[in-house]
C-alpha positions in Angstrom: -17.3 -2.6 8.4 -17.3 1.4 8.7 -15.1 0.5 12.1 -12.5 -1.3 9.9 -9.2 0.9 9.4 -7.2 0.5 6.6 -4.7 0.7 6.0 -2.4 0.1 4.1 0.2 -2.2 3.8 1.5 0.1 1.4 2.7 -1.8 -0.3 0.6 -1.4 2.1 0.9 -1.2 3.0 0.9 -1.1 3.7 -3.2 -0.4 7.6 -1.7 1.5 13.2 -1.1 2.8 17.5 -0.3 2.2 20.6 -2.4 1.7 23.3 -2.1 -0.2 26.8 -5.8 -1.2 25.9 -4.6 -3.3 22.6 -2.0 -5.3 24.8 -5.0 -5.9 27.2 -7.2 -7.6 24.8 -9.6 -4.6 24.8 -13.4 -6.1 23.5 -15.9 -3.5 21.9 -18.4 -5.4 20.2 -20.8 -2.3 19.7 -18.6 1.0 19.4 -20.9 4.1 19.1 -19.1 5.9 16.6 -19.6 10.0 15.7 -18.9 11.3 12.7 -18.7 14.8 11.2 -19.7 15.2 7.7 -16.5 15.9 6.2 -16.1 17.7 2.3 -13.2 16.1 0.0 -11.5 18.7 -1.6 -8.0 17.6 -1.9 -8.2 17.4 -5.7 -10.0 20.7 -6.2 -7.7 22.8 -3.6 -4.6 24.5 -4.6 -1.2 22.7 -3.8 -0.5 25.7 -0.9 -3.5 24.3 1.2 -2.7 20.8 0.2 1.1 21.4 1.7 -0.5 23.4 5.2 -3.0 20.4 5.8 -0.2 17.9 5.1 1.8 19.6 7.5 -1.0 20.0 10.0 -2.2 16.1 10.5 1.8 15.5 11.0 2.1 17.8 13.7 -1.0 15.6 15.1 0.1 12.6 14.6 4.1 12.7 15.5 3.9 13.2 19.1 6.2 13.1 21.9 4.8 10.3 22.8 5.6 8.5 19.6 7.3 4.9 19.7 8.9 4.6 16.8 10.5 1.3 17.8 9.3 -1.4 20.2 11.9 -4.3 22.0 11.4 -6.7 18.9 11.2 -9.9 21.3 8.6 -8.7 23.3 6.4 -7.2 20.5 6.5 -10.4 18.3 5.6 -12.4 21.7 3.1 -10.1 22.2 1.8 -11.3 18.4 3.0 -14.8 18.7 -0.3 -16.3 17.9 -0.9 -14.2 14.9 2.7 -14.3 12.8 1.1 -16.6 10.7 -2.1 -16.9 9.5 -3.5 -20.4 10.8 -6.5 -19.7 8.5 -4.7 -18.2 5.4 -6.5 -20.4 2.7 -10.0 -19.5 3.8 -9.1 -15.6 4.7 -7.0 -15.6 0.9 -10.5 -17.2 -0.5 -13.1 -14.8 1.1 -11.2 -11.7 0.3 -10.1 -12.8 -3.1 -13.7 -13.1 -3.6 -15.0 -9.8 -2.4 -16.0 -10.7 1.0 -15.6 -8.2 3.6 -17.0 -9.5 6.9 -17.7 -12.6 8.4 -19.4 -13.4 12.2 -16.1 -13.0 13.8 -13.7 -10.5 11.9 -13.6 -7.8 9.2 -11.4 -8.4 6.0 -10.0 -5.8 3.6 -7.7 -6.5 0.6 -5.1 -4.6 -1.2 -4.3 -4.3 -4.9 -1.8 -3.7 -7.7 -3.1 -3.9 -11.0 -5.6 -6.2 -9.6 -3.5 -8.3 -8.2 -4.1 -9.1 -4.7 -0.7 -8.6 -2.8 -1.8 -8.6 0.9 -4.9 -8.7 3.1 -6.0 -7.5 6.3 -8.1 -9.1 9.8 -10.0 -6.8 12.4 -11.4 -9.5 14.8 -14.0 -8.5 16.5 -13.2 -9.3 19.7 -10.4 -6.9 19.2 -11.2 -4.0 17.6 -8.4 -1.7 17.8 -6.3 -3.6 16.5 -5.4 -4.8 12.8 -3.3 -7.3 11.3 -1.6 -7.5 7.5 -0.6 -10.5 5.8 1.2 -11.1 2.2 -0.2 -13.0 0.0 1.2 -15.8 1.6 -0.5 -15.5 4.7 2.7 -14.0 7.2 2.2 -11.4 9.4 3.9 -8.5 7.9 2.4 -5.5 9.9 -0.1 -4.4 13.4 -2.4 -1.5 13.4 -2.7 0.1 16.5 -5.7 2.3 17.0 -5.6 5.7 19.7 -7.7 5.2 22.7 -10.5 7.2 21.2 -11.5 4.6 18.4 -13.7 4.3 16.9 -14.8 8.2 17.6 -13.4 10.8 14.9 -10.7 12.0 14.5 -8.6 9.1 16.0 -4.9 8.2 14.7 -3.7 4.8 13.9 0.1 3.9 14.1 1.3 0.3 11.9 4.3 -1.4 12.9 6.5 -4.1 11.1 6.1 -7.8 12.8 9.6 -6.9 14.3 8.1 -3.5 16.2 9.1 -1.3 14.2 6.8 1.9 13.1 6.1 1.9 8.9 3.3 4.2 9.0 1.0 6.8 10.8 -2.7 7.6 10.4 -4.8 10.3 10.4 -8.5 9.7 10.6 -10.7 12.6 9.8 -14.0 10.7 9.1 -14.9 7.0 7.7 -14.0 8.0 4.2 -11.1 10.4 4.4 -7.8 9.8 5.9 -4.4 11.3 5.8 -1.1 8.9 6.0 2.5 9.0 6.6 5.5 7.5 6.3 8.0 6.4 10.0 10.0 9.6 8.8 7.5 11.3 9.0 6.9 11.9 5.1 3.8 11.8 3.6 2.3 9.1 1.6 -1.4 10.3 1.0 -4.3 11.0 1.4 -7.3 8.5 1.2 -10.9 9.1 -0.2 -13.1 6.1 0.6 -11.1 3.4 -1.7 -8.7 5.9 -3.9 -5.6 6.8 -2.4 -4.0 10.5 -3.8 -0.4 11.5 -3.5 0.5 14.8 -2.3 -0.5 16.6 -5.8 -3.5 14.6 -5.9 -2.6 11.7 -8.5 -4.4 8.4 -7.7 -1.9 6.1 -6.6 -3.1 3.1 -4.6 -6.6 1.8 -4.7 -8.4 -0.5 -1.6 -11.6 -3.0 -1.8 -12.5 -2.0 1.7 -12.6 0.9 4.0 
């Protein structure tokens, strides 16, 4: 599961980019994946370097290259098999029940209050990509991983089911992550499952990442 993104439906949320690969059904079944040890020091640090890292990872991130909006047709044809959940009961079941992987996919729920409000599939036969449903099983949003997944730092754009770009992703390691909004606004910064706003207040927690 350390290859699973998250994300974030946010409401997450709420989980992200663009890649020829992801359109060509791009199989990795065993990614070799490096890793720097990365130090979390976004609570300790004063609100100066919180601000100049926050503004660094969005320089990263919002590229030229950037699609912030895809032809809506042809990205939901593109997704046509997967706007709704043929499997929702079972998926709903094993996540509500704190089940993370299975033979053929990774799972990852998302909470308020402890309320499950939406879930999220990496099938293994398609890594690089992500998919978020609501609680009742429709496909609200796509992850779309850089070519360089699942090798750190990589960056993960999430689109709306219509093609539209909700979020952006930086991924620094397997436990630390930095995420914005399509405008380019921060939304936070994640520490394995604890998500902190830009003054470092917990403000989303995840069961997976």
């Amino acid at each position: 599961m350390k290859k699973f993104l998250i994300i974030l439906f946010v409401v997450m949320i709420g989980k992200v980019s663009l890649g020829a690969d992801l359109a060509q059904g791009v199989i990795n079944e065993n990614p070799v994946t490096i890793a720097a040890e990365i130090v979390f020091d976004w609570i300790n640090i004063n609100q100066l370097d919180r601000d100049a890292a926050i503004i660094k990872y969005q320089t990263e991130l919002f590229g030229d290259d950037t699609v912030y909006k895809y032809n809506k047709k042809e990205f939901r044809n593109e997704y046509k098999d997967f706007l709704k959940d043929k499997e929702h009961k079972r998926h709903y079941m094993l996540v509500s029940n704190g089940v993370k992987e299975t033979d053929d996919e990774n799972l990852c729920g998302f909470y308020r209050k402890n309320i499950l409000i939406s879930y999220a599939i990496q099938y293994k036969r398609d890594l690089k990509t992500v998919l978020y449903y609501d609680a009742m099983g429709k496909l609200r949003y796509v992850d779309k991983f850089s070519d360089n997944y699942p090798n750190f730092p990589y960056m993960s754009k999430q689109y709306r089911s219509n093609g539209k770009l909700v979020s952006a992703i930086y991924f620094m390691s397997h436990d630390m992550q930095y995420m914005y909004n399509d405008d380019k606004s921060f939304k936070g910064a994640w520490y394995k499952n604890q998500m902190y706003d830009r003054k470092a207040k917990p403000v989303l927690t995840r069961s997976n990442w």
